[in-house]
N, C-alpha and C positions, 0 to 999 in steps of 0.2 A: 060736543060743543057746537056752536054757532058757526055757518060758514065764515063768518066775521068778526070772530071772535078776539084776534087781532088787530082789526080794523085802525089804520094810520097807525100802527106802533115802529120805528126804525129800527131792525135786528141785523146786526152786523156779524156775520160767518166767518170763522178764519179758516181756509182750510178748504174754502167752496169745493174746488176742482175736483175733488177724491172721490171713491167710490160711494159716500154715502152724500158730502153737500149739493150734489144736484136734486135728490131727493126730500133733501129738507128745508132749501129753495122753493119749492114748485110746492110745497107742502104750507110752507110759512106764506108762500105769495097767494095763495087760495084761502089761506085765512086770514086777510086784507093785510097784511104785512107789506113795509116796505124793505127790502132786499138788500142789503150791501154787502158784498161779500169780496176777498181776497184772496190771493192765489199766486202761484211764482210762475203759471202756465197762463200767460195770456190766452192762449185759445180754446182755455175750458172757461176762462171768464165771457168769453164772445159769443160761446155757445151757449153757455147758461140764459147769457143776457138777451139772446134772442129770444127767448120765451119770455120776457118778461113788458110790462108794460114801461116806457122811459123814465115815466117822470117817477115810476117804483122798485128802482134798481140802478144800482150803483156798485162796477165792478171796476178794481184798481188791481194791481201787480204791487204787490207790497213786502219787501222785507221785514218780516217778524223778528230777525235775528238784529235787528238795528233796530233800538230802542228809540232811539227818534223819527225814524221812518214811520214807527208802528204810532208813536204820539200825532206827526200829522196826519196819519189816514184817519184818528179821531175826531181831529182837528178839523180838518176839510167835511166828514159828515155832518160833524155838528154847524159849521157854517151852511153847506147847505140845505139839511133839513131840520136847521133848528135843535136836535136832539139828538142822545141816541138810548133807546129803550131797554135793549139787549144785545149781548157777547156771548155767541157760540164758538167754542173749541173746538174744533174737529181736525185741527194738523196729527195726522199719524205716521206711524211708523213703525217699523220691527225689525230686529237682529235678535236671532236667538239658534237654538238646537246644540249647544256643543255647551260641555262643563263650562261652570266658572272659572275652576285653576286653568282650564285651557284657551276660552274664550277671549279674544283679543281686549284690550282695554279701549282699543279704538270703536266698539262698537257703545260702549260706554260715551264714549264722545259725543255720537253721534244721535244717539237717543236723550242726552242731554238736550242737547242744541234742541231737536227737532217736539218731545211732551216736555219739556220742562223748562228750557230759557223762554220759549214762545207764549207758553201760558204767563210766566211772571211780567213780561213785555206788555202782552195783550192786556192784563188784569189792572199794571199800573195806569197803561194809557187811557182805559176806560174808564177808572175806577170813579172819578167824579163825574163824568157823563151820568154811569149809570147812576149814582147815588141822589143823583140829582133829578130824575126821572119818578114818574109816579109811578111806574113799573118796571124798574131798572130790576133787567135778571142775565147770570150768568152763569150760560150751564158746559159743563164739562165731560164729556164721553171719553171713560175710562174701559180698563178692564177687569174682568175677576183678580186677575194673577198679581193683582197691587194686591191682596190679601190673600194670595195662597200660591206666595212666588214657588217656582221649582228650581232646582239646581241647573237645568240646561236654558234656565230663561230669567236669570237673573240680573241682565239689566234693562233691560226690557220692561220686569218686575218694579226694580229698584226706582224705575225714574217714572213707573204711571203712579205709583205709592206717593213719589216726591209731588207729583203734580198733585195727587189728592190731597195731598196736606196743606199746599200752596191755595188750592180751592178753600178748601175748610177754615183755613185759618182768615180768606176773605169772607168766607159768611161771617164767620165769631166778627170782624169790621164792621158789616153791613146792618147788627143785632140793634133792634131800636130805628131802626131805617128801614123803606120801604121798598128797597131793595132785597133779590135774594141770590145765594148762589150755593147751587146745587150737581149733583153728579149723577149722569147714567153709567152703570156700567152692563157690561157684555163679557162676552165669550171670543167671539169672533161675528163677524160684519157680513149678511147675506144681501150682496150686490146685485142691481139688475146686470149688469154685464156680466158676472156670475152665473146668473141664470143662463142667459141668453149663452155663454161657453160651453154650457156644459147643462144641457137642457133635460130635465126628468132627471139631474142629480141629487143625492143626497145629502143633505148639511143639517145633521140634529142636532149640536151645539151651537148652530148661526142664529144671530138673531137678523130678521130683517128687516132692511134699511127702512120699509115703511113705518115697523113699528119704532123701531128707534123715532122718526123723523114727526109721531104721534106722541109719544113720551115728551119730545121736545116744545110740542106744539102746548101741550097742557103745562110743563113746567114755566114757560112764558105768559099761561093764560092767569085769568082772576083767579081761576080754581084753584090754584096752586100758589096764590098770595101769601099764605101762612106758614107753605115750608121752605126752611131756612138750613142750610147744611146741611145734606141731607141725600144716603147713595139710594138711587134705585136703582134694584137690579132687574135688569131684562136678560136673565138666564136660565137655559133649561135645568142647573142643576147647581 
């Protein structure tokens, strides 16, 4: 694709601060994207933000878990740039290793709140921005184990499944409209800070964040106008 192949599109991040939204920041910002991204860590939104240009980035501290919180951080983009193009997912998390009859139900809680009340919040708030855009897209980074859950990672399982159906069921919305929203999924997430810990390590089931943060960049782009609901998977197996 074009280094500009983005060129003035507004793609709002939730999720920035993590191991992989610095990289699909810096990724998105290089194929003329404008930035907005959120986070509960102010000081990974200051750092992000310093790499970027002002007038093409826009970092806020936003409650996803506050369904109104999440409506005016759309609110406030669209006042200021007019639009907003695209809604990337990336809030993650995990609890898992121990049976289900054993495993606490508080982790169940907790990976609700964190893949699944946050994407339904994010999806309502935007959902007329994006629809209303000539390239309204919203993409979702899942994992395998929504389709091939295990008994010691069952809710974990249970609730990136629940997100994928919550995604899907907004493409089946979007059908007819030129808008789209779509799913990567993975394995597990190969981090530069990863690297850098643990240098000359091994990780054959990682996918890495560059490639992920290139999936993302073409699921945004023209080229990928036509798909609509739809998982790809970036996994060795």
């Amino acid at each position: 694709m074009s280094a500009h192949d983005l060129d003035g599109r507004v793609i709002a991040i939730a999720g920035i601060g993590g191991g992989l939204g610095p990289v699909v920041a810096d990724r998105l910002a290089k194929a003329g994207a404008v930035v907005a991204g959120t986070d509960r860590d102010a000081g990974a939104l200051e750092e992000i933000g310093a790499g970027m240009a002002e007038e093409r980035w826009d970092g806020r501290v936003v409650d996803m878990l506050d369904e109104d919180a999440t409506r005016e951080w759309c609110a406030a983009l669209v006042e200021r740039f007019g639009r907003v193009d695209g809604l990337l997912h990336l809030v993650g998390g995990w609890r898992g290793g121990t049976p289900l009859h054993e495993a606490p139900l508080a982790d169940w809680e907790l990976l609700h709140d964190l893949l699944i009340r946050t994407v339904q919040h994010t999806t309502r708030a935007f959902h007329d921005a994006l629809a209303a855009s000539a390239h309204g897209r919203f993409v979702l980074v899942s994992a395998k184990q929504a389709q091939a859950p295990s008994n010691e990672n069952a809710s974990y399982a249970a609730a990136k499944a629940a997100a994928e159906a919550w995604t899907l069921a907004l493409a089946d919305g979007f059908a007819g409209n030129r808008a789209t929203a779509n799913i990567i999924v993975v394995d597990a997430i190969l981090t530069p800070r990863m690297r850098e810990e643990n240098p000359g390590g091994d990780f054959p089931t990682f996918t890495p964040a560059e490639h992920i943060a290139a999936a993302i960049e073409f699921l945004c782009s023209e080229a990928a106008a036509e798909m609509n609901g739809q998982r790809l998977p970036l996994t060795m197996r």
